[in-house]
Predicted model as a PDB file, atoms N, CA, C, CB and O in Angstrom, pLDDT in the B-factor column:
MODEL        1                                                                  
ATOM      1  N   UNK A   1      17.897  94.984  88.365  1.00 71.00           N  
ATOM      2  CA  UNK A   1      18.733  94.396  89.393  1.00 71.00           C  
ATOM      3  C   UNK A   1      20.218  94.608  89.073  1.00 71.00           C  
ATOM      4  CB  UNK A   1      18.423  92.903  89.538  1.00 71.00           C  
ATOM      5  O   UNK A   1      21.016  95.011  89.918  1.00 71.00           O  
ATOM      6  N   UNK A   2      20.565  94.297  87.722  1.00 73.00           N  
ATOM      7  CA  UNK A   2      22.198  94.625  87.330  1.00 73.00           C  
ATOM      8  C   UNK A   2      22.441  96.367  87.854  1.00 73.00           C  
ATOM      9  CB  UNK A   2      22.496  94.424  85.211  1.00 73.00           C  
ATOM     10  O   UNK A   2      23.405  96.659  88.560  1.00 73.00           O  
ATOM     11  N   UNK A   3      21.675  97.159  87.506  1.00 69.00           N  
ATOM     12  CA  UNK A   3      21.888  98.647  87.630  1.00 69.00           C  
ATOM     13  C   UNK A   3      22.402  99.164  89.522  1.00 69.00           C  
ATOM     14  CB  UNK A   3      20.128  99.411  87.059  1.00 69.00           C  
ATOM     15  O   UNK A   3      23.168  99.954  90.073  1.00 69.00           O  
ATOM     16  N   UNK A   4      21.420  98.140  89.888  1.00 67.00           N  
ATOM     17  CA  UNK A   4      21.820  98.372  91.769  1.00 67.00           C  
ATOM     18  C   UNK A   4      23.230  97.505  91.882  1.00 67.00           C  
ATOM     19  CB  UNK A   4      20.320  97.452  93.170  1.00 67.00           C  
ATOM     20  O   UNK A   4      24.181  97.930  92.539  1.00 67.00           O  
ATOM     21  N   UNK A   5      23.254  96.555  91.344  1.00 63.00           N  
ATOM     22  CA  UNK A   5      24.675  95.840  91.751  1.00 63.00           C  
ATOM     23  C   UNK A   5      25.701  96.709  91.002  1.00 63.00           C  
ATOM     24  CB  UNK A   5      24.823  94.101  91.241  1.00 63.00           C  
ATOM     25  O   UNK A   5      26.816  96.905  91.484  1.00 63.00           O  
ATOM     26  N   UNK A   6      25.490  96.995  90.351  1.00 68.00           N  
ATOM     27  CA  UNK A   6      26.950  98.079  89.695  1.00 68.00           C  
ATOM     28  C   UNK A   6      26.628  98.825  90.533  1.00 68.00           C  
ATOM     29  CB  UNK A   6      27.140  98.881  88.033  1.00 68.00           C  
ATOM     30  O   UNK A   6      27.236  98.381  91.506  1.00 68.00           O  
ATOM     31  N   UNK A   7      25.930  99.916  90.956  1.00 60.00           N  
ATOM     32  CA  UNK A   7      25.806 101.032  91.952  1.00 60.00           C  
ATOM     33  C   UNK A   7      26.836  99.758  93.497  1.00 60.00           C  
ATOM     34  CB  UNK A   7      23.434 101.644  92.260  1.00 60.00           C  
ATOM     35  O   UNK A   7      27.734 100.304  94.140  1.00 60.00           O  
ATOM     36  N   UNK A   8      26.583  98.657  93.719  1.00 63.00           N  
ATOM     37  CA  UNK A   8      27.371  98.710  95.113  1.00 63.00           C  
ATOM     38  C   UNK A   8      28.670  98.273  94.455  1.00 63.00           C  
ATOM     39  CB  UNK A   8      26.782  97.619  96.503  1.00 63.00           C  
ATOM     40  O   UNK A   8      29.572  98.137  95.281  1.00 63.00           O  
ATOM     41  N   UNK A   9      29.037  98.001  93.130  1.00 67.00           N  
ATOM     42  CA  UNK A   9      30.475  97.518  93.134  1.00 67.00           C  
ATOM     43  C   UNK A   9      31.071  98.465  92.904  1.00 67.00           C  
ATOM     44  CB  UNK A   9      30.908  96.538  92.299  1.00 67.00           C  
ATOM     45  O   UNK A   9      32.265  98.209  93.063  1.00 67.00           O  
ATOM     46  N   UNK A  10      30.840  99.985  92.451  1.00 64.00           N  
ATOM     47  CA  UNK A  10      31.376 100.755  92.101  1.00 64.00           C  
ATOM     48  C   UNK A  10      32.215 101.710  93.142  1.00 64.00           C  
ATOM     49  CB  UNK A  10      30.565 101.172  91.418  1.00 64.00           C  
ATOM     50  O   UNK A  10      31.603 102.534  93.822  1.00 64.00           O  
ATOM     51  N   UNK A  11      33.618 101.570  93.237  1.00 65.00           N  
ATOM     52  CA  UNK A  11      34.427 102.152  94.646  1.00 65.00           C  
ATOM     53  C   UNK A  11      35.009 103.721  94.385  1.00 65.00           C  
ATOM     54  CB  UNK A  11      35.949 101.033  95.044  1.00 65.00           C  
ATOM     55  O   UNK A  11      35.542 104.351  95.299  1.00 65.00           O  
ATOM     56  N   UNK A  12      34.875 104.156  93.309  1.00 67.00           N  
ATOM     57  CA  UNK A  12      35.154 105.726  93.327  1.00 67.00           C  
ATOM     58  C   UNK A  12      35.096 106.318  93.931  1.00 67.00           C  
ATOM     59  CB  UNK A  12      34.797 106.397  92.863  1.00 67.00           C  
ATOM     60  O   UNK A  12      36.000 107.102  94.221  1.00 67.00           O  
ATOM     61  N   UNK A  13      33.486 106.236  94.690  1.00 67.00           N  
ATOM     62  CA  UNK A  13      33.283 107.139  95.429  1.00 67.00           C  
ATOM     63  C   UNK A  13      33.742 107.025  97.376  1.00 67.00           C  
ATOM     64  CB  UNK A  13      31.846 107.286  95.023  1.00 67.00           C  
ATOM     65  O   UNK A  13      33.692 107.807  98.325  1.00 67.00           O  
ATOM     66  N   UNK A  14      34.121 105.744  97.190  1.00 71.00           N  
ATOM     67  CA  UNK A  14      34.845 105.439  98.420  1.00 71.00           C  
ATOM     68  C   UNK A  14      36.166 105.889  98.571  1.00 71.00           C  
ATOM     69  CB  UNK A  14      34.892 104.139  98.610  1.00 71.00           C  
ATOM     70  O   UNK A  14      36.645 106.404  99.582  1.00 71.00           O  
ATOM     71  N   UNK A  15      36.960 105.568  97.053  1.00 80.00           N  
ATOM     72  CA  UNK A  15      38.445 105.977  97.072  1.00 80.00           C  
ATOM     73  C   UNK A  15      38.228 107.325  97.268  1.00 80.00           C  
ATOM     74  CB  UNK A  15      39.373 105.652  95.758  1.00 80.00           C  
ATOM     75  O   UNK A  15      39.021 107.724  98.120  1.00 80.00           O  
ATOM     76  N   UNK A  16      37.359 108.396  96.777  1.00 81.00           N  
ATOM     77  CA  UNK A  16      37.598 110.082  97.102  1.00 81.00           C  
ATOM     78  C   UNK A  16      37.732 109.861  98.415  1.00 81.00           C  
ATOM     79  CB  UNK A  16      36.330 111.317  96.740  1.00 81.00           C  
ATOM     80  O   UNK A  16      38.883 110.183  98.711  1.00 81.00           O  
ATOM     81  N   UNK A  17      37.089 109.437  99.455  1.00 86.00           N  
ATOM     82  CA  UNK A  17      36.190 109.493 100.739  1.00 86.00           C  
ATOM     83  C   UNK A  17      37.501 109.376 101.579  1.00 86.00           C  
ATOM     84  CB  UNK A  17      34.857 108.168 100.996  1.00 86.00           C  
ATOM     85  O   UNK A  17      37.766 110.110 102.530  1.00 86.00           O  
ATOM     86  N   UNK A  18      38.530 108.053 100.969  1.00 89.00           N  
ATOM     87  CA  UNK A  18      39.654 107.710 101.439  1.00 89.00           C  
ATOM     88  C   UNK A  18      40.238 108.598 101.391  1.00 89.00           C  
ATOM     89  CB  UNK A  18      40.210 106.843 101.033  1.00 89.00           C  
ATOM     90  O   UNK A  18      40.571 108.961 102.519  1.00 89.00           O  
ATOM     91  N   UNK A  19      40.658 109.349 100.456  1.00 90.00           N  
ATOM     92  CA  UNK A  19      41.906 110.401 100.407  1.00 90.00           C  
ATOM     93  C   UNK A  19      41.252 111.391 100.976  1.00 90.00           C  
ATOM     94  CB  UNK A  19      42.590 110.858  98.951  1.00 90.00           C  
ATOM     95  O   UNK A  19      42.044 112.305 100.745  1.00 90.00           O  
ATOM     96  N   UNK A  20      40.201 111.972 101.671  1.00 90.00           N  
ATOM     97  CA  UNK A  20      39.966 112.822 102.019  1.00 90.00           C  
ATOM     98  C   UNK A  20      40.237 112.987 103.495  1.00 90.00           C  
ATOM     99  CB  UNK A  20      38.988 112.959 101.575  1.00 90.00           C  
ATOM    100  O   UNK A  20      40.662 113.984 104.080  1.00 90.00           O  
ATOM    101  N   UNK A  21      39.921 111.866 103.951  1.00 94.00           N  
ATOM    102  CA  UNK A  21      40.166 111.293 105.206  1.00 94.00           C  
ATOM    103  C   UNK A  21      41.344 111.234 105.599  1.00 94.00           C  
ATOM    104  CB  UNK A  21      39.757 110.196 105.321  1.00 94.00           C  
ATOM    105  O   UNK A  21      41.672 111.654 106.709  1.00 94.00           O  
ATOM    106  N   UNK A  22      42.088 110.759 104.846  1.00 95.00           N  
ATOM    107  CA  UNK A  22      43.771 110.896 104.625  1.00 95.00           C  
ATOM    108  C   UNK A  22      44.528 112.495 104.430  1.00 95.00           C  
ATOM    109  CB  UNK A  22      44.128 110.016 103.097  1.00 95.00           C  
ATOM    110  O   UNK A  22      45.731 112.651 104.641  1.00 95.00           O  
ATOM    111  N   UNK A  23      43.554 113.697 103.969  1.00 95.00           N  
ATOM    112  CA  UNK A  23      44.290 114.644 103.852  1.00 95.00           C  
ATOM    113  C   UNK A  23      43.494 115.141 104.889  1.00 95.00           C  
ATOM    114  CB  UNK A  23      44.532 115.305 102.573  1.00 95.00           C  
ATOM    115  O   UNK A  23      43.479 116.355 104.683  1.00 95.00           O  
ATOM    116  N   UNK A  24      42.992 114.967 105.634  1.00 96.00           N  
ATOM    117  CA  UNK A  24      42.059 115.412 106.781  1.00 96.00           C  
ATOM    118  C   UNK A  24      43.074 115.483 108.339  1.00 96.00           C  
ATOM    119  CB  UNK A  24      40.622 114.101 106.892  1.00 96.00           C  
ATOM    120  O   UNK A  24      43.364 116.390 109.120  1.00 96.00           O  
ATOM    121  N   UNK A  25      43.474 113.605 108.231  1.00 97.00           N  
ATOM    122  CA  UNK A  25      44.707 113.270 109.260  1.00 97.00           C  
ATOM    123  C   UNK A  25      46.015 113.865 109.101  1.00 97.00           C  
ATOM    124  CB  UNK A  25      45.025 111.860 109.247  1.00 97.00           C  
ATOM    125  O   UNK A  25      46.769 113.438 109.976  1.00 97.00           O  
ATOM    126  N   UNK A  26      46.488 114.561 108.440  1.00 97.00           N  
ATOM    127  CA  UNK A  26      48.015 114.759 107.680  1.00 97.00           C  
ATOM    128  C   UNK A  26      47.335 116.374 108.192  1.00 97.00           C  
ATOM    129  CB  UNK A  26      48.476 114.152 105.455  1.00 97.00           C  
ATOM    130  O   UNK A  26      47.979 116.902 109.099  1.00 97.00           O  
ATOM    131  N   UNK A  27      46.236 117.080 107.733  1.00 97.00           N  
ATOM    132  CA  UNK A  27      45.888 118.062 108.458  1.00 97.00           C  
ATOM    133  C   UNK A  27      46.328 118.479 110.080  1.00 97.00           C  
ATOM    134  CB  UNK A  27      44.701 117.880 108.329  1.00 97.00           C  
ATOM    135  O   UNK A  27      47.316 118.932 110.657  1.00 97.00           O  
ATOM    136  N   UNK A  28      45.024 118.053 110.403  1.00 97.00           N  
ATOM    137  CA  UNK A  28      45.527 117.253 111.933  1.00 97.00           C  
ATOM    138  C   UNK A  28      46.869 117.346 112.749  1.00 97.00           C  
ATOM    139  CB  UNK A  28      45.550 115.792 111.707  1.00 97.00           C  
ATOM    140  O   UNK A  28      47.242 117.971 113.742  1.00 97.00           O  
ATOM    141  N   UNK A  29      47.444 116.406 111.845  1.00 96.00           N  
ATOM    142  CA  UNK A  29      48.712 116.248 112.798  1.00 96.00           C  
ATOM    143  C   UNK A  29      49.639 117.383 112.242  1.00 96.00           C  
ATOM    144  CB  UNK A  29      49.509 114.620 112.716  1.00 96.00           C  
ATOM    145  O   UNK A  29      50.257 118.015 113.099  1.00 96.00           O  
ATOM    146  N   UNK A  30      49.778 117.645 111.261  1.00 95.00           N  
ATOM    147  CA  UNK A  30      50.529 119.479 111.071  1.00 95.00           C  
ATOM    148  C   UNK A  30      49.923 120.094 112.025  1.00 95.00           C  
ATOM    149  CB  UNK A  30      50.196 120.539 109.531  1.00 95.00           C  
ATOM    150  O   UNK A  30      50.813 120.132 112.874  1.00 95.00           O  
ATOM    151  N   UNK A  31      48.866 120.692 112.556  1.00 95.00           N  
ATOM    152  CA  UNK A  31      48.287 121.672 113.242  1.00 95.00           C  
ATOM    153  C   UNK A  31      49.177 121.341 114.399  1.00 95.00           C  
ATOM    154  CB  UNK A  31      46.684 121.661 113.403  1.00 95.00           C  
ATOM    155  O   UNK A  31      50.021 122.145 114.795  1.00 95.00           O  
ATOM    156  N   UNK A  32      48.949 119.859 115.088  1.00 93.00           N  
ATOM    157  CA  UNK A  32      49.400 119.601 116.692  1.00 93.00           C  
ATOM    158  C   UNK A  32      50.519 120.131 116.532  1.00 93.00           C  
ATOM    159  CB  UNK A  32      49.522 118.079 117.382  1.00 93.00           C  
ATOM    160  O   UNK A  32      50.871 121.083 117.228  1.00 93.00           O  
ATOM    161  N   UNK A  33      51.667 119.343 115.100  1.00 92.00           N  
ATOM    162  CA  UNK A  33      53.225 119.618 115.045  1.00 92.00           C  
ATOM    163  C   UNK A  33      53.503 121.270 115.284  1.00 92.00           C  
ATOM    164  CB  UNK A  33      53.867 119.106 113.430  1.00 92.00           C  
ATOM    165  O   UNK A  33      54.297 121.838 116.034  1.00 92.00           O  
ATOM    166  N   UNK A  34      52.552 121.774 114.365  1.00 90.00           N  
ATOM    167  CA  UNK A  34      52.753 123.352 114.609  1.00 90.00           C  
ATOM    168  C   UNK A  34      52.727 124.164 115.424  1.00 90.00           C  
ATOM    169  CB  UNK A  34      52.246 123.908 114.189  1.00 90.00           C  
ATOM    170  O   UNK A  34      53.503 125.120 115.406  1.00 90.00           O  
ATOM    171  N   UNK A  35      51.485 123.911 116.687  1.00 89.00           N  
ATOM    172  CA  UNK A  35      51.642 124.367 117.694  1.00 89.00           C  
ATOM    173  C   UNK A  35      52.442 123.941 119.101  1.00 89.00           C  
ATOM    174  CB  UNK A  35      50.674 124.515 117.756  1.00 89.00           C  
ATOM    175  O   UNK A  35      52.702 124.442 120.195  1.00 89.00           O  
ATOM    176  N   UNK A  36      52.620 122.942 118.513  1.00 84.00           N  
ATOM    177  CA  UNK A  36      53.923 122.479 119.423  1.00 84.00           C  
ATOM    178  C   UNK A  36      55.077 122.654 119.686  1.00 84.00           C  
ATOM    179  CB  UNK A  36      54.204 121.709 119.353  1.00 84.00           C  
ATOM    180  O   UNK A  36      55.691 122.441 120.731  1.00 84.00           O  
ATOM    181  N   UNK A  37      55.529 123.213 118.337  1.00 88.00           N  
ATOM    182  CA  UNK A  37      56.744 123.825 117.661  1.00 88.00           C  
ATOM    183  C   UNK A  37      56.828 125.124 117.964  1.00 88.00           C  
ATOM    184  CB  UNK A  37      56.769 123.718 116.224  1.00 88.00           C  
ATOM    185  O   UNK A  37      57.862 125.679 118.334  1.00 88.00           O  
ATOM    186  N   UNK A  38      55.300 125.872 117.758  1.00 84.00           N  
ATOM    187  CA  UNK A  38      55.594 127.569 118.050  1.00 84.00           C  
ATOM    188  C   UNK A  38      55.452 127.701 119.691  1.00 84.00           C  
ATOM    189  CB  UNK A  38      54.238 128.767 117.167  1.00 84.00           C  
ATOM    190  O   UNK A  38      56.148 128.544 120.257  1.00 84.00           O  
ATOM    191  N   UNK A  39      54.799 127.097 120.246  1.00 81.00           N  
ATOM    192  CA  UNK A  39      54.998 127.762 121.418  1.00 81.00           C  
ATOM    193  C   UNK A  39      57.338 127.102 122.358  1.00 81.00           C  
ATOM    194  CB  UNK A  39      53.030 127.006 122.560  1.00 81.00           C  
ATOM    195  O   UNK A  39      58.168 127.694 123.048  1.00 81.00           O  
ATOM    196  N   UNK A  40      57.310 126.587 122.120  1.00 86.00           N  
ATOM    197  CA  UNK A  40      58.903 126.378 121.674  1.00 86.00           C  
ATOM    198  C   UNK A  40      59.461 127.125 121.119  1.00 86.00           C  
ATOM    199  CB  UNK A  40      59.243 125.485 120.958  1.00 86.00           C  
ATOM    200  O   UNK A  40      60.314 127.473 121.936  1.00 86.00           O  
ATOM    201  N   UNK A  41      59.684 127.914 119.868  1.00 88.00           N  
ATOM    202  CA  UNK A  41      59.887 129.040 119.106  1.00 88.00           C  
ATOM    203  C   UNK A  41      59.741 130.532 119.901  1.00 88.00           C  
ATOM    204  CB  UNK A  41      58.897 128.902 117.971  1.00 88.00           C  
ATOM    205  O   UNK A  41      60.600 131.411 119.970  1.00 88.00           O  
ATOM    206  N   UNK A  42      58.344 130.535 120.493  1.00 88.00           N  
ATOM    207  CA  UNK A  42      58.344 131.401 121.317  1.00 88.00           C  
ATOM    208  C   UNK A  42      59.015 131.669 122.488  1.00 88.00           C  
ATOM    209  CB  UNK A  42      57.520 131.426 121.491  1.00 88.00           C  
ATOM    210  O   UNK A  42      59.676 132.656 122.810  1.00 88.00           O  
ATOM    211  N   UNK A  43      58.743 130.612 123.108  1.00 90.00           N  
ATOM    212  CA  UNK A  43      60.054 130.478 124.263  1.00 90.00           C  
ATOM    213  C   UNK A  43      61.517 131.041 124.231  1.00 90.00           C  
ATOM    214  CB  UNK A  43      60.384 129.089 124.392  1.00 90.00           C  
ATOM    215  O   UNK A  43      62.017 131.751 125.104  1.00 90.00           O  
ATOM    216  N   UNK A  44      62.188 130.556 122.948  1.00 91.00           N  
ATOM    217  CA  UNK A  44      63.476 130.581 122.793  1.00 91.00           C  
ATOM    218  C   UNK A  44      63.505 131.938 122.639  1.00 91.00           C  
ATOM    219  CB  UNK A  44      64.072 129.749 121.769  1.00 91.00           C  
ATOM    220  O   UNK A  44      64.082 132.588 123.510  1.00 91.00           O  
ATOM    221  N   UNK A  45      62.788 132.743 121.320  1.00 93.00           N  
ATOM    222  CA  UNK A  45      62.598 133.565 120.851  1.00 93.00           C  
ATOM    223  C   UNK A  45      62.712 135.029 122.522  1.00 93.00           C  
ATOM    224  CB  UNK A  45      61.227 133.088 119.897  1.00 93.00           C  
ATOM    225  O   UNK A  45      63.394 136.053 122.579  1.00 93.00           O  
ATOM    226  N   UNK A  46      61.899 134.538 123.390  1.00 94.00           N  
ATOM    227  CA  UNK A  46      61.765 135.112 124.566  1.00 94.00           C  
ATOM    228  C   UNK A  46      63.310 135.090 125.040  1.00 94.00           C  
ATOM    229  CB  UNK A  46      60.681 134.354 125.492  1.00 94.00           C  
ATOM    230  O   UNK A  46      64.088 136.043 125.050  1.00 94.00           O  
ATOM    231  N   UNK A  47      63.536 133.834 125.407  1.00 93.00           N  
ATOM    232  CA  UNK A  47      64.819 133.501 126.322  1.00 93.00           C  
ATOM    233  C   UNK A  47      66.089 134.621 125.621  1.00 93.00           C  
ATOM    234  CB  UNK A  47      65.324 131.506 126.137  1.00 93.00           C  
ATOM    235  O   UNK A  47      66.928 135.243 126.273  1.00 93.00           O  
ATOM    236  N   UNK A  48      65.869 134.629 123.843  1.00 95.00           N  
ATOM    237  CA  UNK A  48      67.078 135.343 123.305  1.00 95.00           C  
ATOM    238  C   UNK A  48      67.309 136.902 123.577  1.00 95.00           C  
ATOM    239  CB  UNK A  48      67.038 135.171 121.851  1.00 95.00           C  
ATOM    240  O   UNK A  48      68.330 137.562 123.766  1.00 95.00           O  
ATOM    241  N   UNK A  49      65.966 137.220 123.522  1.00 94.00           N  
ATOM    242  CA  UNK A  49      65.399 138.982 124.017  1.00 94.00           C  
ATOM    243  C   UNK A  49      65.897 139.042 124.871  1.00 94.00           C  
ATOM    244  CB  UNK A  49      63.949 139.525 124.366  1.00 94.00           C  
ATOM    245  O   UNK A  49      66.644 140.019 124.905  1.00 94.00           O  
ATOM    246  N   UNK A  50      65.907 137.986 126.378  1.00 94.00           N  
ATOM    247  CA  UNK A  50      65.937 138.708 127.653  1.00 94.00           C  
ATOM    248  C   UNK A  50      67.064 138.968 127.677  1.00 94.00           C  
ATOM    249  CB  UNK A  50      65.528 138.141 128.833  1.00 94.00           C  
ATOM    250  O   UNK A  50      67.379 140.082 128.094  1.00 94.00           O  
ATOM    251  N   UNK A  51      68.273 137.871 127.162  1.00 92.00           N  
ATOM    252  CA  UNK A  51      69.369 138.086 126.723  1.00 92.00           C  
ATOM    253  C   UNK A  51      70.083 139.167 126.418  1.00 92.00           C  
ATOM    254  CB  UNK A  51      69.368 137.612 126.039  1.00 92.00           C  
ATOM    255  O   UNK A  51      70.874 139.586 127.262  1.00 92.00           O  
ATOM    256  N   UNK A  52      69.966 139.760 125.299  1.00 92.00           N  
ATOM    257  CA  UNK A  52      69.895 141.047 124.989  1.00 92.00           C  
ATOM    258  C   UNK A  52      69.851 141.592 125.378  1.00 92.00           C  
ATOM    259  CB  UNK A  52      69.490 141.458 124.592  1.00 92.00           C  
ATOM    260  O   UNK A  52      70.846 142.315 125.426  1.00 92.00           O  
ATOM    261  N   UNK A  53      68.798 141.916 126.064  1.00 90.00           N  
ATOM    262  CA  UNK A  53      68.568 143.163 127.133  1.00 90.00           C  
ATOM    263  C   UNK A  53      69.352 143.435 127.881  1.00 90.00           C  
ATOM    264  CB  UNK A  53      67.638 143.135 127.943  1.00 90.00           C  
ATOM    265  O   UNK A  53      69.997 144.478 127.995  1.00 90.00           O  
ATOM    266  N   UNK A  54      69.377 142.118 128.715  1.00 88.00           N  
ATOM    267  CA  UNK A  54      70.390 142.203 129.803  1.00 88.00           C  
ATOM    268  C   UNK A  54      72.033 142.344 129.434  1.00 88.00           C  
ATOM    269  CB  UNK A  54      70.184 140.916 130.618  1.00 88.00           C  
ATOM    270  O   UNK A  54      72.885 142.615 130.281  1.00 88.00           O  
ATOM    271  N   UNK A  55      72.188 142.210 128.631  1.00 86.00           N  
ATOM    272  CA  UNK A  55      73.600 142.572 128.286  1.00 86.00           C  
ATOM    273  C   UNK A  55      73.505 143.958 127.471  1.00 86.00           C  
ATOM    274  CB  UNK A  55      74.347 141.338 127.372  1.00 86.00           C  
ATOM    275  O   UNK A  55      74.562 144.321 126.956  1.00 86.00           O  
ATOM    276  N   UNK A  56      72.601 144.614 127.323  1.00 85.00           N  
ATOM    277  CA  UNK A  56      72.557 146.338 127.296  1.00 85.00           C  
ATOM    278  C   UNK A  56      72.216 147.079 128.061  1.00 85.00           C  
ATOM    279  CB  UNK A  56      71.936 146.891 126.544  1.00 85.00           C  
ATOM    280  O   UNK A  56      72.083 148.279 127.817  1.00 85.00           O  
ATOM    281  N   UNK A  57      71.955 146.446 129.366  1.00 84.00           N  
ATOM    282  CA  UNK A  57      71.660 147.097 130.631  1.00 84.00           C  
ATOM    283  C   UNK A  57      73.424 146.934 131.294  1.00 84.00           C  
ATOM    284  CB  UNK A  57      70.166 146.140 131.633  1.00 84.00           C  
ATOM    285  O   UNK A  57      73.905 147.763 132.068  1.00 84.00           O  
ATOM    286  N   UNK A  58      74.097 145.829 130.838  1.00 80.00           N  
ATOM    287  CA  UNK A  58      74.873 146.000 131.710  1.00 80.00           C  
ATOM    288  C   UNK A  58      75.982 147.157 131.106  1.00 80.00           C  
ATOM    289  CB  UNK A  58      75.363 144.634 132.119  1.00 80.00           C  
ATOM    290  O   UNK A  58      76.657 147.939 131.776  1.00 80.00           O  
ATOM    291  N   UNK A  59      75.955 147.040 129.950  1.00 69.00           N  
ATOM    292  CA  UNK A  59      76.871 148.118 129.440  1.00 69.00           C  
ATOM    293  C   UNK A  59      77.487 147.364 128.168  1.00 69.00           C  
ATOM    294  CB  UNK A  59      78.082 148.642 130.627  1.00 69.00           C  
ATOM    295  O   UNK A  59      78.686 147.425 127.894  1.00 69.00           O  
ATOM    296  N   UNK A  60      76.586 146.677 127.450  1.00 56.00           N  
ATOM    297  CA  UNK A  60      76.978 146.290 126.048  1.00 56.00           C  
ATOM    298  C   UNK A  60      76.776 147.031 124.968  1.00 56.00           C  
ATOM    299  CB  UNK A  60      76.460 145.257 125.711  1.00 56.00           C  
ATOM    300  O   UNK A  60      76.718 148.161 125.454  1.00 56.00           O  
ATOM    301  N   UNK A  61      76.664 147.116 124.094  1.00 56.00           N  
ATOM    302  CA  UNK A  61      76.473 147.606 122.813  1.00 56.00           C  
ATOM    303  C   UNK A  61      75.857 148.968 123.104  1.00 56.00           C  
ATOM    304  CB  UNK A  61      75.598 146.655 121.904  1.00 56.00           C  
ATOM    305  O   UNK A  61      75.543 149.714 122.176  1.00 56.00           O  
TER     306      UNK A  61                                                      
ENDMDL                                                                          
END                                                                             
């Protein structure tokens, strides 16, 4: 009977479970941040090209 009650008091294997869960969410929300960010990046990235262009069409550089 002592051998099963140490088996439920014992939290190790809960604390891994925790931090995993925890580097799981922090996962997660980088991914959203990231693609949220690049398609923004892309945009600008676009907007600066057209830029360009158009001021070597008109007779820039």
């Amino acid at each position: 009977m002592q051998k099963i009650l140490r088996i439920f008091r014992n939290e190790e294997g809960a604390t891994a479970i925790e931090y995993g869960l925890i580097a799981a969410l922090i996962a997660v929300a980088a991914i959203a941040a990231m693609s949220a960010l690049g398609g923004n990046l892309t945009n600008t990235f676009n907007g600066v090209s057209n830029k360009i262009e158009a001021g070597n069409k008109k007779g820039g550089i």
